[in-house]
C-alpha positions, -999 to 999 in steps of 0.1 A, spaced: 200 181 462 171 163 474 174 136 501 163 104 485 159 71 490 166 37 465 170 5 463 185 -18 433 162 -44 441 125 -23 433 120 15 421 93 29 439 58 18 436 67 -11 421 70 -52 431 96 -60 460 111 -91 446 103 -125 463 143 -128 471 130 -101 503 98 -117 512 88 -147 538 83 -167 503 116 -161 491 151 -157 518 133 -132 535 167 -110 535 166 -74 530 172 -53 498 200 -32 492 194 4 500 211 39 495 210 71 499 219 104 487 211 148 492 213 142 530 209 170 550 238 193 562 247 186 598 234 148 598 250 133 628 228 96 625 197 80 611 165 61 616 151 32 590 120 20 594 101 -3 570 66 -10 579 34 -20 560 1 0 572 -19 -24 553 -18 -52 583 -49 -65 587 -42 -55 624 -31 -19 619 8 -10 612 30 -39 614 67 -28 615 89 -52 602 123 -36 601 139 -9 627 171 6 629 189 34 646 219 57 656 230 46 618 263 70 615 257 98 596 287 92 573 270 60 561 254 59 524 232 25 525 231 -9 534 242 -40 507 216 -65 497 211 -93 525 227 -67 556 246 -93 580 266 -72 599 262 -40 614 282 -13 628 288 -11 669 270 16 669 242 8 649 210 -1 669 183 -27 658 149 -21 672 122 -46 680 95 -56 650 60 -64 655 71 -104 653 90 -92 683 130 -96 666 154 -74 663 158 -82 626 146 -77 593 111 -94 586 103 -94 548 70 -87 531 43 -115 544 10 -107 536 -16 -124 547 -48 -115 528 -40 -95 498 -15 -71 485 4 -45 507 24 -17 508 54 -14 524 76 19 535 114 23 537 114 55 556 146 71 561 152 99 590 181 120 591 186 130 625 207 163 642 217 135 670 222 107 681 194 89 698 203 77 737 186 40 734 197 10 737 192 -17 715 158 -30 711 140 0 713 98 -5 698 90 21 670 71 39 695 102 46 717 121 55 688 98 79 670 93 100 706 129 103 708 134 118 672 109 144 678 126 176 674 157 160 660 147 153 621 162 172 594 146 154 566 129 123 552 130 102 524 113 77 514 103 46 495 78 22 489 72 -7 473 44 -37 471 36 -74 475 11 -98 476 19 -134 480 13 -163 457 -22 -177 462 -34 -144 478 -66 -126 461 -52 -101 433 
């Protein structure tokens, strides 16, 4: 089975609903997974949007997600003890929704199952936690979906 990546909120390629942007609740979309790799011991998220007018902006980072766990509800609240949430370009340790400022973007759910369990502590940049998974990922999936805010040029 292949690992994969979905969301009951958007299939890929296609509109993430306002509900999960800055113009709607700005809360995050339900996600799930499935075909994970044999001897998964945790995993990364990260949801960024290379389209940033400023290069990569991430808006959503998350790690030492148990390797037992199969996805995250709509609007994620609570977390796990040992679930980490890394630091987003705005500087949180949150989920920041689609917000695009000029046009229509892209945005990447990336999924990392990882032979480990990364030693950070919370608040980790992307930067931090990407060098830390090198060596350590057993697969990827992935999924992305767009946006482009109302009054933005088509």
């Amino acid at each position: 089975m292949t690992f994969k990546l979905r969301s009951d909120a958007f299939k890929q390629g296609e509109i993430i609903p306002i509900l999960h942007s800055c113009d709607g609740d700005d809360i995050s979309p339900h996600l799930a997974w499935d075909g994970v790799p044999a001897d998964t011991k945790s995993f990364v998220l990260i949801m960024d949007d290379p389209d940033a007018p400023m290069g990569t902006w991430d808006h959503w980072i998350m790690y030492n997600i148990p390797g037992d766990c199969k996805g995250f509800p709509q609007n994620l609240k609570y977390l796990r003890d040992e679930i980490k949430l890394g630091r987003n370009s705005w500087g949180n340790m949150a989920y920041g929704g689609p917000c695009p400022p000029d046009r229509e973007h892209r945005y990447f759910f990336k999924l990392f199952a990882l032979d480990c369990v990364l030693p950070l502590a919370g608040g980790a940049e992307k930067a931090t936690v990407l060098k830390a998974m090198e060596g350590h990922i057993l697969g990827e999936a992935e999924l992305m979906g767009r946006y482009n805010r109302p009054g933005n040029p088509r």
